[in-house]
Every structure is written in C-alpha cells, then in structure tokens.
N, C-alpha and C positions, 0 to 999 in steps of 0.2 A: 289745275288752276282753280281759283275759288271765284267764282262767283255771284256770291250773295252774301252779306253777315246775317246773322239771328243773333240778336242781342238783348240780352236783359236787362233792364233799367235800374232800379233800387240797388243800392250793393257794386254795381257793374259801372255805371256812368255817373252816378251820385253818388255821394258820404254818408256814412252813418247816419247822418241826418236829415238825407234826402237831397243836400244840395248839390247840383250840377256842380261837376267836375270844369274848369276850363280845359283843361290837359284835354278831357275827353272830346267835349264840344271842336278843339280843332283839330282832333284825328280825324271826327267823322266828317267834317268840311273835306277834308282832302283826300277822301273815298272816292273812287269811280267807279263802283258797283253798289248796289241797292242795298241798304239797312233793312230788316223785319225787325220791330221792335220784338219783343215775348217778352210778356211781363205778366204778372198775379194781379194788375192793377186794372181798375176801369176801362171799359171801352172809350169814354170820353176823355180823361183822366191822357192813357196812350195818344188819344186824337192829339189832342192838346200836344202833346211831347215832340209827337212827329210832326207838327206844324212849326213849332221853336227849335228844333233841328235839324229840319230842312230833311228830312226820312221819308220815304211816300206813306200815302194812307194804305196801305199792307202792313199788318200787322196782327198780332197774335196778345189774347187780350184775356182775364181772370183764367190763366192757367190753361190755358188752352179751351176754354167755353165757349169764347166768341172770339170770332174773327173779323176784320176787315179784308176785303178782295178790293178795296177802291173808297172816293170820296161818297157814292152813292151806294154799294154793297155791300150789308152785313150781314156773317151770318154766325147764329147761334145754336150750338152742338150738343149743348149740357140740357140737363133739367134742373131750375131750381127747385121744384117742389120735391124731388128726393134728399134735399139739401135741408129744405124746412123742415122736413117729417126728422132728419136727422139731430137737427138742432134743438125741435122741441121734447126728443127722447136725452138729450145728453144736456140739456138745461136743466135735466129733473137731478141728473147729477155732479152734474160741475159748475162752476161760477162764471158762465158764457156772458163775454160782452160783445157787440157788434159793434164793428169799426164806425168811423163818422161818413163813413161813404156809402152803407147797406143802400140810401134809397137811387142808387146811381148800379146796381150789380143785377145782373143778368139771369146769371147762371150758380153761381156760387154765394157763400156767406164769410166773411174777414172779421174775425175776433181780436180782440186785444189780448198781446200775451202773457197773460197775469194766469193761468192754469195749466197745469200740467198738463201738456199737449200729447205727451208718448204714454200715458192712461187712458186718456179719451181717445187715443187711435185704437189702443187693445180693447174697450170697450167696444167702439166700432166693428171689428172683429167679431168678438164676443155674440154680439145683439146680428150680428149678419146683415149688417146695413148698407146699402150698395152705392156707398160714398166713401173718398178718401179723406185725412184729416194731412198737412200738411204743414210745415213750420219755417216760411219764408225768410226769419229771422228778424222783419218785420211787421207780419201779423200769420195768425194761424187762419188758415182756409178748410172750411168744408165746402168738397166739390165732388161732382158729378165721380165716379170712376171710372167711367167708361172715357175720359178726355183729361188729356196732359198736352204738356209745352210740345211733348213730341208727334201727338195725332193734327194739333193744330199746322207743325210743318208739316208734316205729310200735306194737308191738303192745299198750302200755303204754295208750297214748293210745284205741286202739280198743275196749279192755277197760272203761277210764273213760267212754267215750261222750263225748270231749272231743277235736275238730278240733284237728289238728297247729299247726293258725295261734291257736291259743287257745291255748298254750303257751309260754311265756316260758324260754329255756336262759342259765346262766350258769354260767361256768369259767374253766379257766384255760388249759389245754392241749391240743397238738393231737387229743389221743383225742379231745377235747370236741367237733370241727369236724363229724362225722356228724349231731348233733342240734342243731346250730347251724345245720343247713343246713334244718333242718322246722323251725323253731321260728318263730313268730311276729314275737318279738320276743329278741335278743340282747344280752348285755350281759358286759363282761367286766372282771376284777377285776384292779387296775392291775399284778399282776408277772405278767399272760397274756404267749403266744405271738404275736409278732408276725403270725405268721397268724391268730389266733383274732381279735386287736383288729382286724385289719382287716376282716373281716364282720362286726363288732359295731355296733347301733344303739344301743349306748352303750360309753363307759371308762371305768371309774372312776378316781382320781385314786391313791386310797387303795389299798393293796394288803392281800390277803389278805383273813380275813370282815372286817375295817375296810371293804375296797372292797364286799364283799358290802352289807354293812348300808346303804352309799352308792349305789348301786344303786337297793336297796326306797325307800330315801328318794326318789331320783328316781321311780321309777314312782307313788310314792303323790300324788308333787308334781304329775306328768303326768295324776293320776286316771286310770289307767291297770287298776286296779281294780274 
C-alpha cells in the first residue's frame, strides 16, 4: 500500500510553461495520503505551491538542499559556497547566467539554459569540483553533491515515520532518478526522460499534470491506496 506521494512540480503538475495543470489540481484534492512536494525550486517558491494546493509544509526543496519538516522547521543540507567557488571557476569559461530567483536560493545556483550544460558537467569532472551540474529541462543547477531529490526523502521519509517502500515518486526528469530509486512504487508523466520512463512501474500516456492526474487514476484503479 502506498502511503505518501513525492512529487515534482515543473514538468509533473505544470506545462511547459509552468502553468498548473487543472487535471492535476483535482487528482491531488481527491488524495487521502500526504503529497511531499520535491522540486529544483525555492524553498519559498515550494511554500507558496503547497499552500495553493492544499499539500503540507513537508517538502523537499533546490534538489534536495533544503528541506521543510513543518510550518516552523527548516533545514538546509547543501553548502552554497562550494556552488559559488564552482560558478566563478566555470564563468571564466562558459557564458553562465543566474536565474531571476538567485536572491531567494539557499543552497544551490539555477542558470539559464543558453550553454552547453553536458561540457560544463565534464568540465566539472575535469577541474575535480565537488558539485553536480544538472539539466531540469527548465534551468541548469549547480548543487552541492553530496544531496539529491533522493537524500532529501530519506530524511523526509524518517521524519514522517513512513518506509521508503510506502512512497510512491512521480516526475519527469532526470534530477527525479535519486528518489525514484527508493521509492516504492514509480510512475512517470508522458514528456519524462527516457531514463526516468525506463525505471518506471508506470507511463503515462498523457503528458504533463494531464499524465499526473492519469497516474492517480491508475493507482486508485490498482487500489493501490
């Protein structure tokens, strides 16, 4: 029986362009187990999402950097200054822009995707820098390395007193693949990453929160609840 969802916003419950799904909005209404947002997005940004969704303040926040445990409890896992030290070595070679949200970010750094991201990761490599470079599909992140979407459930999950395998993950992209990989059960929304769909025990047909909402409909169909 599942549990709990862990869910990713951008891509997952919104369109290409960020806008909320309705499809999605009333699958998650008609949830009887707890939503964890996980998302590459702000801590405030997520607050905000889960307060217009009606989701608790538990959630999982720039890639697993910061967390919420509650309305009053946050806690932040990453470092951003090996993030800075990373950016001002890889501005010297690539054409880095910072997203319009830098002064709201914790933990990590969100670029615009105007550079060749899978250079700047071998670069990374390269120079030995102890930061991941990651490509959301809406902006590129450098982040900590030692913390993904998947250390953030870990702690997420031990906080709720609810077994990693009682956790249902649904997304779209590869940041997603960390809590995909402890998740119980997986399921992914039809414009996922060819590598996300391929670990998935389900695909949806539908993309975007359309395939979300097609999804819950399958597990409600699975009594999977």
């Amino acid at each position: 029986m599942i549990r709990a969802l862990v869910v990713d916003i951008d891509g997952t419950l919104s369109d290409q362009n960020r806008v909320l799904c309705p499809a999605a909005l009333q699958a998650l209404r008609r949830l009887l187990v707890p939503v964890v947002l996980c998302t590459g997005n702000t801590h405030c940004f997520t607050r905000t999402v889960s307060v217009l969704l009606g989701t608790p303040r538990i959630f999982i926040a720039e890639n697993g950097g910061v967390l919420s445990h509650s309305e009053d409890e946050m806690e932040v896992l990453a470092d951003l200054n090996v993030c800075e030290d990373a950016f001002q070595k890889l501005a010297a070679e690539f054409p880095l822009q910072r997203y319009n949200s830098a002064r709201y970010r914790f933990t990590d750094i969100a670029l615009l995707r105007n550079f060749d991201a899978l250079a700047a990761a071998r670069r990374v490599q390269e120079l030995g820098l102890p930061v991941e470079i990651i490509d959301t599909t809406y902006a590129v992140h450098i982040k900590d390395r030692r913390v993904d979407k998947g250390t953030g459930l870990r702690r997420i999950a031990k906080r709720m007193q609810i077994d990693l395998s009682g956790f249902a993950a649904i997304g779209d992209s590869n940041s997603d693949l960390p809590m995909y990989r402890l998740a119980g059960f997986r399921a992914s929304v039809g414009n996922a990453s060819p590598e996300l769909k391929q670990i998935s025990d389900y695909v949806a047909k539908a993309e975007y929160g359309n395939g979300f909402a097609e999804i819950i409909n399958y597990m409600n169909e699975k009594k999977m609840f």
